[in-house]
Jmol script that loads the backbone (N, CA, C; Angstrom):
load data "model"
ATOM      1  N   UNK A   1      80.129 119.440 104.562  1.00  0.00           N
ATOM      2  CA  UNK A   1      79.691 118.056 104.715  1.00  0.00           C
ATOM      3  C   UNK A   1      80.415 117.438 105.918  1.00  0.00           C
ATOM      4  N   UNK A   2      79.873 116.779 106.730  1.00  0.00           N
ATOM      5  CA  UNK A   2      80.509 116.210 107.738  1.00  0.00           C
ATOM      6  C   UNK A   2      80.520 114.559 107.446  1.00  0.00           C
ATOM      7  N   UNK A   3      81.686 114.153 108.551  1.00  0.00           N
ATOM      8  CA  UNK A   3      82.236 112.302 107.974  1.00  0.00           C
ATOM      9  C   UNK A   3      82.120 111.857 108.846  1.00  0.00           C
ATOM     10  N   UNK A   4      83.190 112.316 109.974  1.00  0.00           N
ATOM     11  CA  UNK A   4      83.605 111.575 111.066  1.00  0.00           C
ATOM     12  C   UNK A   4      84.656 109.998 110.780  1.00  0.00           C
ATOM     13  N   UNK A   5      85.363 110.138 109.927  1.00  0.00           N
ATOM     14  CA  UNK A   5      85.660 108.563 109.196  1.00  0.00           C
ATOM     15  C   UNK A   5      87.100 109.127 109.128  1.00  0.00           C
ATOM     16  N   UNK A   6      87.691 107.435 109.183  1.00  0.00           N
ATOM     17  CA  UNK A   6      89.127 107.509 108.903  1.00  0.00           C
ATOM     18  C   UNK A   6      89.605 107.585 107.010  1.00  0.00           C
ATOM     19  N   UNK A   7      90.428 108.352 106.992  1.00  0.00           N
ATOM     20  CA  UNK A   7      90.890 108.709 105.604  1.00  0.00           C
ATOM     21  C   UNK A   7      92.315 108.345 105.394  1.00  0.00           C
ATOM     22  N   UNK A   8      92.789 108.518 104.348  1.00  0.00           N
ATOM     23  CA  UNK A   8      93.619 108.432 103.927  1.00  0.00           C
ATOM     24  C   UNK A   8      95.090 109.658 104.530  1.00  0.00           C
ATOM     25  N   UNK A   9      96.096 109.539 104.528  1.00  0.00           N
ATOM     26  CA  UNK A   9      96.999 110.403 105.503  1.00  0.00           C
ATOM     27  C   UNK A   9      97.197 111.727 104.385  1.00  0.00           C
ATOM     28  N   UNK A  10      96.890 111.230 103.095  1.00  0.00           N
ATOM     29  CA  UNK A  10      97.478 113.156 101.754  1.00  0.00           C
ATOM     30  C   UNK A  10      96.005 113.577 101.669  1.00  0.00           C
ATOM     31  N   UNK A  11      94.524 113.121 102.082  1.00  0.00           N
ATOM     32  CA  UNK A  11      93.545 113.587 101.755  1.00  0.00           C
ATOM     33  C   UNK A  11      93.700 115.085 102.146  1.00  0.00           C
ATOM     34  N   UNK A  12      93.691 115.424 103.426  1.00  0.00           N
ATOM     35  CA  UNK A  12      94.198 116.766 103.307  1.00  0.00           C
ATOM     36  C   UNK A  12      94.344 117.909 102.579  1.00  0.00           C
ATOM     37  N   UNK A  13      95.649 117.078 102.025  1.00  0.00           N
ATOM     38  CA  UNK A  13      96.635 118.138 101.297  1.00  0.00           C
ATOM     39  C   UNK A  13      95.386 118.212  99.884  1.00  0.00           C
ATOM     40  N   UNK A  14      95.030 117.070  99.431  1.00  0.00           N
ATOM     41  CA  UNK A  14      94.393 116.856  98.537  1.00  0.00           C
ATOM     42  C   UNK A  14      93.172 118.300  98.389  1.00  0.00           C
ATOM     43  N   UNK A  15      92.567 118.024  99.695  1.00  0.00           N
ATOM     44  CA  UNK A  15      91.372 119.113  99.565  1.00  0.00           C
ATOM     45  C   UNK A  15      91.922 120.460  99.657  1.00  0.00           C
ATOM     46  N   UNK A  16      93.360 120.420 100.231  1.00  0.00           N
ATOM     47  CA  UNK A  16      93.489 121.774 100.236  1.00  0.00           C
ATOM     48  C   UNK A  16      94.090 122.313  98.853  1.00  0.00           C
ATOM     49  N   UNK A  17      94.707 121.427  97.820  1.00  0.00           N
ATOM     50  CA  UNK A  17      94.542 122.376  96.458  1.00  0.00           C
ATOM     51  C   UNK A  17      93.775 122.149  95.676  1.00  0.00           C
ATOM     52  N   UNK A  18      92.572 121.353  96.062  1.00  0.00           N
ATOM     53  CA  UNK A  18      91.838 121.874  95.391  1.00  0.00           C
ATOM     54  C   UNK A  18      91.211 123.291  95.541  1.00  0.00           C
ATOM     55  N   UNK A  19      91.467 123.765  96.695  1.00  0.00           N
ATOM     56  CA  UNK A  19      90.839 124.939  96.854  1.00  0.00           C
ATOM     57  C   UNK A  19      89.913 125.118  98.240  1.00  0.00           C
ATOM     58  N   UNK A  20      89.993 123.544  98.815  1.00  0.00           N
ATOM     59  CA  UNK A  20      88.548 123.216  99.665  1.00  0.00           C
ATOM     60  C   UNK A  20      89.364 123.707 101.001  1.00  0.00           C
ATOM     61  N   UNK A  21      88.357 123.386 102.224  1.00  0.00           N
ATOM     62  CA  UNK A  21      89.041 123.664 103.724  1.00  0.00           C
ATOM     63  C   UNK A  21      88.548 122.323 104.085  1.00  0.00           C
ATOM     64  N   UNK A  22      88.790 121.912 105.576  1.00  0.00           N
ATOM     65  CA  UNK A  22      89.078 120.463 106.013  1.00  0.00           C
ATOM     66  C   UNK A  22      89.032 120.755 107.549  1.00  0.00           C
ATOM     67  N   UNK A  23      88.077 120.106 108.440  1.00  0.00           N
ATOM     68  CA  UNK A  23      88.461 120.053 110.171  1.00  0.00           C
ATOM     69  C   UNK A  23      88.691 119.100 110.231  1.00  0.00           C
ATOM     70  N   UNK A  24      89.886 118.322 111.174  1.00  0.00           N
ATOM     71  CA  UNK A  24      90.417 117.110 111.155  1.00  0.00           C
ATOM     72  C   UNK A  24      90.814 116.953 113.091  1.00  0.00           C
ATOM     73  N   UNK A  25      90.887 115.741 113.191  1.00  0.00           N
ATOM     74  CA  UNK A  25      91.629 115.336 114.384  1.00  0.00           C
ATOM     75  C   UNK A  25      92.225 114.242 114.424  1.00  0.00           C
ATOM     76  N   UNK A  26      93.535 113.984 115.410  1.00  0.00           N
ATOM     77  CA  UNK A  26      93.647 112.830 115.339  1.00  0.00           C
ATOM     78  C   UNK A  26      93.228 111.664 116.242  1.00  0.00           C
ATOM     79  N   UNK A  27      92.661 110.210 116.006  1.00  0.00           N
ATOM     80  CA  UNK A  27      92.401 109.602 116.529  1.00  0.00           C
ATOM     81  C   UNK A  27      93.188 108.402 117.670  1.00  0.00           C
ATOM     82  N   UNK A  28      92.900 108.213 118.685  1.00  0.00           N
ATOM     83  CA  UNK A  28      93.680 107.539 120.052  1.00  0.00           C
ATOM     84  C   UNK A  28      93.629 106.279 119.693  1.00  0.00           C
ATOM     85  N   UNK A  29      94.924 105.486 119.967  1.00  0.00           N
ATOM     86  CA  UNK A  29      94.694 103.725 119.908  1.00  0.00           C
ATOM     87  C   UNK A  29      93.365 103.153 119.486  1.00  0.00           C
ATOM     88  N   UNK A  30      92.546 103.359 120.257  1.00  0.00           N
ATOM     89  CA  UNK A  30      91.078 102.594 120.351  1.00  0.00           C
ATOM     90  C   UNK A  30      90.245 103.049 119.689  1.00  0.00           C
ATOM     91  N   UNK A  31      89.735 104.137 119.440  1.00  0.00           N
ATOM     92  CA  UNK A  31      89.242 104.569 118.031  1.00  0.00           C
ATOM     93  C   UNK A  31      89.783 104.322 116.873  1.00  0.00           C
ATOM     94  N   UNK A  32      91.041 104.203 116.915  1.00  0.00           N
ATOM     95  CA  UNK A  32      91.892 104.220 115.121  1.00  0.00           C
ATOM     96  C   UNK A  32      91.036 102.381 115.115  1.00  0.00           C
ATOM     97  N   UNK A  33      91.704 101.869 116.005  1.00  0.00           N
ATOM     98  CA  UNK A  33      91.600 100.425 115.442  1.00  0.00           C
ATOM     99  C   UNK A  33      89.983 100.274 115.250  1.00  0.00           C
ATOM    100  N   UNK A  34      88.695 101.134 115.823  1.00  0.00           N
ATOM    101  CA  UNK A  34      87.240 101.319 115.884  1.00  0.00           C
ATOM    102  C   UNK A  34      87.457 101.415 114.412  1.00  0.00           C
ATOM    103  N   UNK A  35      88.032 102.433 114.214  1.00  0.00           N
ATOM    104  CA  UNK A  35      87.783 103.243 112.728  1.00  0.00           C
ATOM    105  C   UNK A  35      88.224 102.399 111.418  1.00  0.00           C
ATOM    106  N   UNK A  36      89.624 101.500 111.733  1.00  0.00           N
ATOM    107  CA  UNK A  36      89.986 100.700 110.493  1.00  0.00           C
ATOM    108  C   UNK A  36      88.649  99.848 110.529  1.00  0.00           C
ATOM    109  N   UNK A  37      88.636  98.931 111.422  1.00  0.00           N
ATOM    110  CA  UNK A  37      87.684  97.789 110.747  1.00  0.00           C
ATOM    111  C   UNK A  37      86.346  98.437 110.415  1.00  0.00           C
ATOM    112  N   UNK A  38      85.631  99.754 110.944  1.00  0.00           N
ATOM    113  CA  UNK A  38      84.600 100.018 109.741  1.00  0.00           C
ATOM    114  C   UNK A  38      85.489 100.154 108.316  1.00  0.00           C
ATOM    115  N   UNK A  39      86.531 101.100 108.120  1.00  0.00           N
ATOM    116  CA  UNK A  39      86.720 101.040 106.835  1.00  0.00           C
ATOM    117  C   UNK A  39      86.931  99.657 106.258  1.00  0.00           C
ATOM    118  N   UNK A  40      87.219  99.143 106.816  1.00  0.00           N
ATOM    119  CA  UNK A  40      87.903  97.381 105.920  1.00  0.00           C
ATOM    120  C   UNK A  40      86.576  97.037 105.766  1.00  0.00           C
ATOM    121  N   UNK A  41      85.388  96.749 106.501  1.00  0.00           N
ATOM    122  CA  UNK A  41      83.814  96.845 106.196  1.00  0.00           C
ATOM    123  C   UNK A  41      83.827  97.573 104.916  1.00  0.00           C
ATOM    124  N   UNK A  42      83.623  98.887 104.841  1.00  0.00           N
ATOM    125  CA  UNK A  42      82.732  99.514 103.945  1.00  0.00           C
ATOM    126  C   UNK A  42      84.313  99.279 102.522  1.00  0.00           C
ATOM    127  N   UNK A  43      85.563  99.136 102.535  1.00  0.00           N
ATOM    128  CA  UNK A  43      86.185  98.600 101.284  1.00  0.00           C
ATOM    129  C   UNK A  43      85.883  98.055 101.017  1.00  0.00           C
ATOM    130  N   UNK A  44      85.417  96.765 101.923  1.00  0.00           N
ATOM    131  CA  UNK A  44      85.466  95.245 101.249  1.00  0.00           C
ATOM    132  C   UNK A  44      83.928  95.253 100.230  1.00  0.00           C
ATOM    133  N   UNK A  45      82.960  95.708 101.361  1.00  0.00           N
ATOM    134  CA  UNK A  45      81.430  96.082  99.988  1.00  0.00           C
ATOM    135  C   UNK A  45      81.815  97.259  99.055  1.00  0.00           C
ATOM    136  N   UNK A  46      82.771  98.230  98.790  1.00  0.00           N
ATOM    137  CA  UNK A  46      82.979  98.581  97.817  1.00  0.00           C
ATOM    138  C   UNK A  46      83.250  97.739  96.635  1.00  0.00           C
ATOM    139  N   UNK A  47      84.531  96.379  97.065  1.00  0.00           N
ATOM    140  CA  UNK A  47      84.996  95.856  96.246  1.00  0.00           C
ATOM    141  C   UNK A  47      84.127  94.742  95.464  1.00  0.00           C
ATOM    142  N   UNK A  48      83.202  94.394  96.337  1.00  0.00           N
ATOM    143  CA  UNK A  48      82.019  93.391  96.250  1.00  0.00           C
ATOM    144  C   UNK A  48      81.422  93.740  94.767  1.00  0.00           C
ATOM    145  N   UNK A  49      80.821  95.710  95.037  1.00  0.00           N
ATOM    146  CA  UNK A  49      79.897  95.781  94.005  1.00  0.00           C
ATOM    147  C   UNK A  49      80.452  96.047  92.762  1.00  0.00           C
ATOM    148  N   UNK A  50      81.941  96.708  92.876  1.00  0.00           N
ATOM    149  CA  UNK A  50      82.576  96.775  91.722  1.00  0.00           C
ATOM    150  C   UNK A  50      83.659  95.704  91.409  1.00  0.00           C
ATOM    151  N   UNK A  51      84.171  95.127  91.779  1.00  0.00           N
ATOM    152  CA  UNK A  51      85.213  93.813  91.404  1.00  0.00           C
ATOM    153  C   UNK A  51      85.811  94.610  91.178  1.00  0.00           C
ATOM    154  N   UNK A  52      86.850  95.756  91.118  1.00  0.00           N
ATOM    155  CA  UNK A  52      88.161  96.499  90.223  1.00  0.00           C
ATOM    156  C   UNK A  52      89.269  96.295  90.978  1.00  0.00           C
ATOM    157  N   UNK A  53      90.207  96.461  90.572  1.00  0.00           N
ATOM    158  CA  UNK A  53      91.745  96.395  91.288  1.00  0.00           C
ATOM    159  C   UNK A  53      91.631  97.009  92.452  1.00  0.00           C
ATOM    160  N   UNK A  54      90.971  98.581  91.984  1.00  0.00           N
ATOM    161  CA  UNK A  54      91.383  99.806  93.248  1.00  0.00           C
ATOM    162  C   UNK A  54      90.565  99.740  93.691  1.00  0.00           C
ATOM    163  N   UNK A  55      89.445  98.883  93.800  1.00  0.00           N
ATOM    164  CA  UNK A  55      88.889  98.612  95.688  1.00  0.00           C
ATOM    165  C   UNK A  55      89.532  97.597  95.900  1.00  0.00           C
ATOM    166  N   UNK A  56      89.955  96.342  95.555  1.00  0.00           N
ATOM    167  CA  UNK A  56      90.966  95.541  96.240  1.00  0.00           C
ATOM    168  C   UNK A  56      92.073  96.174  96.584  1.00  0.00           C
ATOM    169  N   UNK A  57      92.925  96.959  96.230  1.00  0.00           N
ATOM    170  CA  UNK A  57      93.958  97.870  96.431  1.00  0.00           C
ATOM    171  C   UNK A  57      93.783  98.470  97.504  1.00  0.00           C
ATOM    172  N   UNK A  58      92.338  99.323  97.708  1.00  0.00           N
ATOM    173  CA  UNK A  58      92.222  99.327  99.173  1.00  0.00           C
ATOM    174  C   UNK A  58      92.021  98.744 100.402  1.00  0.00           C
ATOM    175  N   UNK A  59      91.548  97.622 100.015  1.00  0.00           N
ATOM    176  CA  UNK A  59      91.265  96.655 101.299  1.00  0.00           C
ATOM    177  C   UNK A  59      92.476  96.044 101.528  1.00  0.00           C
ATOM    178  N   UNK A  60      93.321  96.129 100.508  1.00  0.00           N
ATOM    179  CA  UNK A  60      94.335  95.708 100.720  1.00  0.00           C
ATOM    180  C   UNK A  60      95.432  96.472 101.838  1.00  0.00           C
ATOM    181  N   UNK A  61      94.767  98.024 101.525  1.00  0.00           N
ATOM    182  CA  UNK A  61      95.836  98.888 102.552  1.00  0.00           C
ATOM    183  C   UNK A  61      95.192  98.884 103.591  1.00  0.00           C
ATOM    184  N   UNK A  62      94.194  98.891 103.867  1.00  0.00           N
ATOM    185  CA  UNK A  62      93.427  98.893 105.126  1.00  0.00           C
ATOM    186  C   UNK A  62      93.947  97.516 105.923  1.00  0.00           C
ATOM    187  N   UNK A  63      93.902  96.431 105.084  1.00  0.00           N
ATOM    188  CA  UNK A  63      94.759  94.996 106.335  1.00  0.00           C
ATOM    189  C   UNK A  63      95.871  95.482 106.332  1.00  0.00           C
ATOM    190  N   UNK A  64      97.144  95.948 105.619  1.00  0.00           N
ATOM    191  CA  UNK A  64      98.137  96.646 105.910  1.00  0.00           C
ATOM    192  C   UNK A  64      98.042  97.265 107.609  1.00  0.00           C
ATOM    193  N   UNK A  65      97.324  98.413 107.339  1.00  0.00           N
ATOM    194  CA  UNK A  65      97.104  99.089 108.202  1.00  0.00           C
ATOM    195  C   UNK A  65      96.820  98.315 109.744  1.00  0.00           C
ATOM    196  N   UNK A  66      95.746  97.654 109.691  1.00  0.00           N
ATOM    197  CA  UNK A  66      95.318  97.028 110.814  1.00  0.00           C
ATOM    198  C   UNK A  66      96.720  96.248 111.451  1.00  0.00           C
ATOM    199  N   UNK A  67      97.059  95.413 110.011  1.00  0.00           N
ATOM    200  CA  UNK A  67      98.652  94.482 110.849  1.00  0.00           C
ATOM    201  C   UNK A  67      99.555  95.344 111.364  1.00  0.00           C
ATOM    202  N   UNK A  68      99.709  96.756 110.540  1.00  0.00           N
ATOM    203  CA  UNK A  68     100.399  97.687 111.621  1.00  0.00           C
ATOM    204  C   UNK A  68     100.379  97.986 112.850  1.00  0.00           C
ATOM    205  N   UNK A  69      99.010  98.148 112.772  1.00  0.00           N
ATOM    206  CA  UNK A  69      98.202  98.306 113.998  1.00  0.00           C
ATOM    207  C   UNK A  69      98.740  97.376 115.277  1.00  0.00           C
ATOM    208  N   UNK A  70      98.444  96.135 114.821  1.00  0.00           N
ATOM    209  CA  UNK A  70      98.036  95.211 115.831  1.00  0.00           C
ATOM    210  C   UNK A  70      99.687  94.408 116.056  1.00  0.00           C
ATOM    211  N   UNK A  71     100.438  95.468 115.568  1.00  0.00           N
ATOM    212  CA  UNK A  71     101.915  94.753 115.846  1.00  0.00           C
ATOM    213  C   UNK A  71     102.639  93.622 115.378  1.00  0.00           C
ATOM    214  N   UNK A  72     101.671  93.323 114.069  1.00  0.00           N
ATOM    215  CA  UNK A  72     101.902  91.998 113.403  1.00  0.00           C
ATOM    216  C   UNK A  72     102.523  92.614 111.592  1.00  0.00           C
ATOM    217  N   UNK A  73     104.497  92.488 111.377  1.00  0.00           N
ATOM    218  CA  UNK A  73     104.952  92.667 110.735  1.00  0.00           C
ATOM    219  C   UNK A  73     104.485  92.249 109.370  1.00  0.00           C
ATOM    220  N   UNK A  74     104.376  92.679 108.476  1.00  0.00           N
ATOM    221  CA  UNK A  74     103.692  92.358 106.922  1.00  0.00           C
ATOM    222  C   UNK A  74     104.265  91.157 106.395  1.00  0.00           C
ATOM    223  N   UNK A  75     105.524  90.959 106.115  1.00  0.00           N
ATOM    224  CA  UNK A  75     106.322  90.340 105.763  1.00  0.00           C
ATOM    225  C   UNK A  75     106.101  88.782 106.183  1.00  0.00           C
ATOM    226  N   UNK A  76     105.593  88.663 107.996  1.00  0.00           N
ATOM    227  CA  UNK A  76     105.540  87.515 108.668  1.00  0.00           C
ATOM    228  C   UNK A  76     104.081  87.156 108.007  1.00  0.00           C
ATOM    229  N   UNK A  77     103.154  88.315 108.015  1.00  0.00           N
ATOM    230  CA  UNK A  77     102.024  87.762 107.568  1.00  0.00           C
ATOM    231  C   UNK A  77     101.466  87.107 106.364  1.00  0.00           C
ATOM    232  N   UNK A  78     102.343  87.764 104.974  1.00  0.00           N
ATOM    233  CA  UNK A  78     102.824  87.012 104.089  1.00  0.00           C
ATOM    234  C   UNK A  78     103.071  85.409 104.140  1.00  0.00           C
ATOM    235  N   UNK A  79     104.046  85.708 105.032  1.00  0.00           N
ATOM    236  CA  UNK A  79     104.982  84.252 105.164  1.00  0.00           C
ATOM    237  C   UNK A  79     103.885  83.056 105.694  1.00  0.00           C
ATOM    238  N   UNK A  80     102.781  83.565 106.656  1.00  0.00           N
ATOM    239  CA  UNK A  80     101.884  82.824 106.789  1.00  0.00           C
ATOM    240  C   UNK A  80     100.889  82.428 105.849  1.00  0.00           C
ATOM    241  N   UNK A  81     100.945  83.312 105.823  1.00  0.00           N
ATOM    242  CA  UNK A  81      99.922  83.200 104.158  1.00  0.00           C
ATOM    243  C   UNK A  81     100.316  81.654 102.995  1.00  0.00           C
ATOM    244  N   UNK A  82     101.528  82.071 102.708  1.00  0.00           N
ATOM    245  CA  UNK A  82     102.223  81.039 102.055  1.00  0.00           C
ATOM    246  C   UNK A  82     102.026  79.814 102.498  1.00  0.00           C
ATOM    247  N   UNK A  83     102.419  79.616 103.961  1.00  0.00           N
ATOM    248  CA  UNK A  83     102.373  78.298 104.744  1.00  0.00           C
ATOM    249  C   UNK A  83     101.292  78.164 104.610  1.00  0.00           C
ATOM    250  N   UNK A  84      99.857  78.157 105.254  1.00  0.00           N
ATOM    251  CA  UNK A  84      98.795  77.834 105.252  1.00  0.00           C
ATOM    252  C   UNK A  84      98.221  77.458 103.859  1.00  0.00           C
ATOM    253  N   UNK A  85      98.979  78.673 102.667  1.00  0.00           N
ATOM    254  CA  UNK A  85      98.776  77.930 101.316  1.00  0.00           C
ATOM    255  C   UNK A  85      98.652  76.531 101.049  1.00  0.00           C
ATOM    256  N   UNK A  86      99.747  75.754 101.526  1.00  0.00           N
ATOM    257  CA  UNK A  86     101.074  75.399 101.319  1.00  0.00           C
ATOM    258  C   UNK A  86     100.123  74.075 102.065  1.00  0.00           C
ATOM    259  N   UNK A  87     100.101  74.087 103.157  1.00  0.00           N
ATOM    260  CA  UNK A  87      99.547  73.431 104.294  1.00  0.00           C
ATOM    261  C   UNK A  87      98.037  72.855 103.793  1.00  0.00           C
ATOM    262  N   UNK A  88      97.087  73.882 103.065  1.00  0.00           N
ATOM    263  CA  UNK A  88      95.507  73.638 103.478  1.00  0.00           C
ATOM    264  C   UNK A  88      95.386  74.010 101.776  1.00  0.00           C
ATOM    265  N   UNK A  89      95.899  74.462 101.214  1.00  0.00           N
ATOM    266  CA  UNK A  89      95.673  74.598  99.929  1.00  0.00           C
ATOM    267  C   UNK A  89      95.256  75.953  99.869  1.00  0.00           C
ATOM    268  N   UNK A  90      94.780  76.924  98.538  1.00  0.00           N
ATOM    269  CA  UNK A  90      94.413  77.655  98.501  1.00  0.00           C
ATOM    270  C   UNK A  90      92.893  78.138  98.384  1.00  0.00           C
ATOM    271  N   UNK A  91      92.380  78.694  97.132  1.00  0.00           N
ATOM    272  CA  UNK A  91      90.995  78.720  96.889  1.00  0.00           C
ATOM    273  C   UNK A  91      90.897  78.575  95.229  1.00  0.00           C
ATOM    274  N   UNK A  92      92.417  78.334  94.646  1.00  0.00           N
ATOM    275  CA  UNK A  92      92.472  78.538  92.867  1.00  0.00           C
ATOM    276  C   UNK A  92      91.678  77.420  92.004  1.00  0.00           C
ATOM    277  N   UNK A  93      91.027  76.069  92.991  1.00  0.00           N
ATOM    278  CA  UNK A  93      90.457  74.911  92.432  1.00  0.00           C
ATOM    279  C   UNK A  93      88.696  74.844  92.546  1.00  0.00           C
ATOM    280  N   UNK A  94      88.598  75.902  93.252  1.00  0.00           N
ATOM    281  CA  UNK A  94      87.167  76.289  93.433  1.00  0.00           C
ATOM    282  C   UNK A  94      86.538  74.953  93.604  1.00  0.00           C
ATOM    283  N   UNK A  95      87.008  74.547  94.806  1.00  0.00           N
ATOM    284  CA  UNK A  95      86.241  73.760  95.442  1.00  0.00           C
ATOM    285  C   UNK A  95      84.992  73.740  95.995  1.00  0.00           C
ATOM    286  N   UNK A  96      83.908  73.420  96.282  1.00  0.00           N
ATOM    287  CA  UNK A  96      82.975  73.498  96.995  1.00  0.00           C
ATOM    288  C   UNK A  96      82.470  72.420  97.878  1.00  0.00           C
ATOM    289  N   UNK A  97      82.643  72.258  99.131  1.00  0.00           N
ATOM    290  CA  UNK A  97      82.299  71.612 100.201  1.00  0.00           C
ATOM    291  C   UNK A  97      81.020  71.309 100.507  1.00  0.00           C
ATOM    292  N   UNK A  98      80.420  70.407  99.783  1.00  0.00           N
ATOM    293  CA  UNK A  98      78.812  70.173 100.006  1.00  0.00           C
ATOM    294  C   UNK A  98      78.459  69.433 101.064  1.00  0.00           C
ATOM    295  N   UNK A  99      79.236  68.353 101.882  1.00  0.00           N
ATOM    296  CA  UNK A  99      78.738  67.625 102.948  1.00  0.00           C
ATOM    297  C   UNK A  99      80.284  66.824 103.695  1.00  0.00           C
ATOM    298  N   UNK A 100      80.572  66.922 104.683  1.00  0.00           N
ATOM    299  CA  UNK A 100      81.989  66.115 105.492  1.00  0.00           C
ATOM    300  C   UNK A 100      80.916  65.736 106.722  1.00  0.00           C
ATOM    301  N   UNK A 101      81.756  64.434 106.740  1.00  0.00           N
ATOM    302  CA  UNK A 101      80.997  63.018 107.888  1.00  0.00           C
ATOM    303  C   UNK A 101      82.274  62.944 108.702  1.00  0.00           C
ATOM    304  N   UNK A 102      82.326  63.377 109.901  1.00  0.00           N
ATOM    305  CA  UNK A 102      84.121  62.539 110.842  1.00  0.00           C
ATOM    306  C   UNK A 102      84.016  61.206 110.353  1.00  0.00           C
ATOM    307  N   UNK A 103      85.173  60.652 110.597  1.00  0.00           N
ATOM    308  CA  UNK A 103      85.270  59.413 110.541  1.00  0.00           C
ATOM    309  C   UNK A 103      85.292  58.790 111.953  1.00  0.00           C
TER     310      UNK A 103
END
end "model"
wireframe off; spacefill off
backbone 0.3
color backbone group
């Protein structure tokens, strides 16, 4: 079967006890970061159709990944997270925005 898709770093090892074989390469700056945001795509409609932990769990490693990527420490991104909480509120009041006029 052929993929062409970014995987996980033990899949590998994985196929290899099961018994299976595996052609692999590794991918350059600009493809990896090509390759996360399809996967963060196709997690996030995983998580859509099933709601379960372990597709959030993955989309979750996949933004991991990308903030790795893109040189932006986890910890800080957190910390933003919080602030903007903090700042703009969250989403826990399920608000819905039906119409805003400027003043």
């Amino acid at each position: 079967m052929k993929y062409d898709k970014l995987i996980r770093d033990k899949i590998p090892e994985i196929i290899e006890k099961k018994g299976g074989t595996y052609k692999i390469r590794l991918a350059d700056d600009q493809e990896y970061w090509s390759k996360l945001k399809v996967k963060l795509t196709e997690e996030v409609a995983e998580f859509l159709e099933s709601e379960s932990h372990e597709e959030i769990a993955d989309v979750l490693e996949v933004l991991q990944a990308a903030a790795e990527h893109k040189g932006f420490e986890w910890d800080v991104v957190l910390t933003t997270q919080r602030i903007k909480a903090e700042e703009r509120g969250g989403f826990k009041k399920k608000i819905i925005l039906e119409e805003s006029h400027d003043a």
